[in-house]
Every structure is written in structure tokens, then in C-alpha cells.
C-alpha positions in Angstrom: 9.2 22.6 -6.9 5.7 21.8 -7.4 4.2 19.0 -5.5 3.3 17.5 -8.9 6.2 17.5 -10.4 8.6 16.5 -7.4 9.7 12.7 -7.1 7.7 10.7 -5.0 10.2 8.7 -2.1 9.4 6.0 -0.6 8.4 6.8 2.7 5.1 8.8 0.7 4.7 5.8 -1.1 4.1 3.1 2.4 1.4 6.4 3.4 0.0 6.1 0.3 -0.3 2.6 -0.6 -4.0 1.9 0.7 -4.8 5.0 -1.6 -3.2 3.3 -4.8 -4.9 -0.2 -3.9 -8.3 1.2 -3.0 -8.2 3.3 -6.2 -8.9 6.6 -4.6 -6.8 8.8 -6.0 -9.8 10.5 -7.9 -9.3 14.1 -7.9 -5.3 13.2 -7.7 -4.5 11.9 -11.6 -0.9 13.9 -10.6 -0.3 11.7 -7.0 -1.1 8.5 -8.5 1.0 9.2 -11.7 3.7 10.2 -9.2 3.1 7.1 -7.2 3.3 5.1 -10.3 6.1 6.3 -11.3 8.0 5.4 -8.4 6.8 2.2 -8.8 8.4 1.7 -11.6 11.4 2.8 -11.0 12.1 1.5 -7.4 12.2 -2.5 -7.2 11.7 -2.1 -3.4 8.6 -0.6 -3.3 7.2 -2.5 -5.9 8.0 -5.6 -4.3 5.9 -3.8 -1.3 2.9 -3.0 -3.4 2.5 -6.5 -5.2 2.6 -8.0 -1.3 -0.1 -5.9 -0.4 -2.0 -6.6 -2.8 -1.5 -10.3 -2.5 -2.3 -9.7 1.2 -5.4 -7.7 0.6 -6.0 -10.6 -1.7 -5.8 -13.6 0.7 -7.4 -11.8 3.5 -10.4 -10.6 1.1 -10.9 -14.4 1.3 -10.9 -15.3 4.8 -13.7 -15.2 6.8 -13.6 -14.2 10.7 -14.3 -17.5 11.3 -11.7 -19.0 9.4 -8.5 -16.8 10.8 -7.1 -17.3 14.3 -7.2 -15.2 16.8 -3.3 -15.5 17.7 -2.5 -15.1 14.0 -5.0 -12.0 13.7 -3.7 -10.2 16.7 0.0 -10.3 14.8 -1.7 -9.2 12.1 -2.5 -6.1 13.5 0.5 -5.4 15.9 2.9 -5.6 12.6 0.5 -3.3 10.7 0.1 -0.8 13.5 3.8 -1.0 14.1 4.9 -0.2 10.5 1.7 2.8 10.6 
């Protein structure tokens, strides 16, 4: 099966959500259709992708200043631990 037209699960999805959210799938219309797609049809993963963005949200509005350095280093032990 063509990588276009095979379903998308969700482990693809988690590596490609930064993708999605940056909006550079460019050259991909296929892979972000695909990623879409699954979206749609899997409440789990959508659930996933609105909390990213709401993450990439909240942290868009915090300054280095502002976020503690306990909470930061959590931060980015959970996020390496789920890359």
C-alpha cells in the first residue's frame, strides 16, 4: 500500500504532531490529510493535539522570567521522556 493512502496510527501521529502544529507539512498535502484524518477519527489523539496546542499556547506566553526553574526542568524531563 502506498504511504499515502495507508491509515495513519497513532504512534506516527505523537512524531508528527510538532509538524501539524508548526504547519510544516508543505510539500506533504498527503501526510497532513492523513494526519487529519486520524484526527478525526480517533478521540485519543485528538484530545492529545488540542493539549498541545493549549500547551504551546500557554507557554508562547510565558517569559523565562516568569516560569520556574523546578517546574521547567519537569517540563522537559516528561517531554524528553514521551520523545
Amino acid at each position: 500500500m502506498k504511504e499515502s493512502q495507508r491509515t495513519m496510527d497513532c504512534q506516527e501521529l505523537v512524531e508528527l504532531v510538532t509538524v501539524y502544529l508548526e504547519d510544516a507539512f508543505a510539500a506533504q498535502a498527503k501526510a497532513k490529510a492523513r494526519f487529519e484524518t486520524h484526527v478525526g477519527e480517533c478521540g485519543g489523539c485528538a484530545h492529545y493535539v488540542d493539549q498541545m496546542k493549549q500547551t504551546v499556547h500557554t507557554l508562547g506566553e510565558l517569559s523565562i522570567e516568569e516560569l520556574d526553574p523546578a517546574l521547567r526542568d519537569r517540563i522537559l524531563t516528561d517531554f524528553r521522556r514521551r520523545s
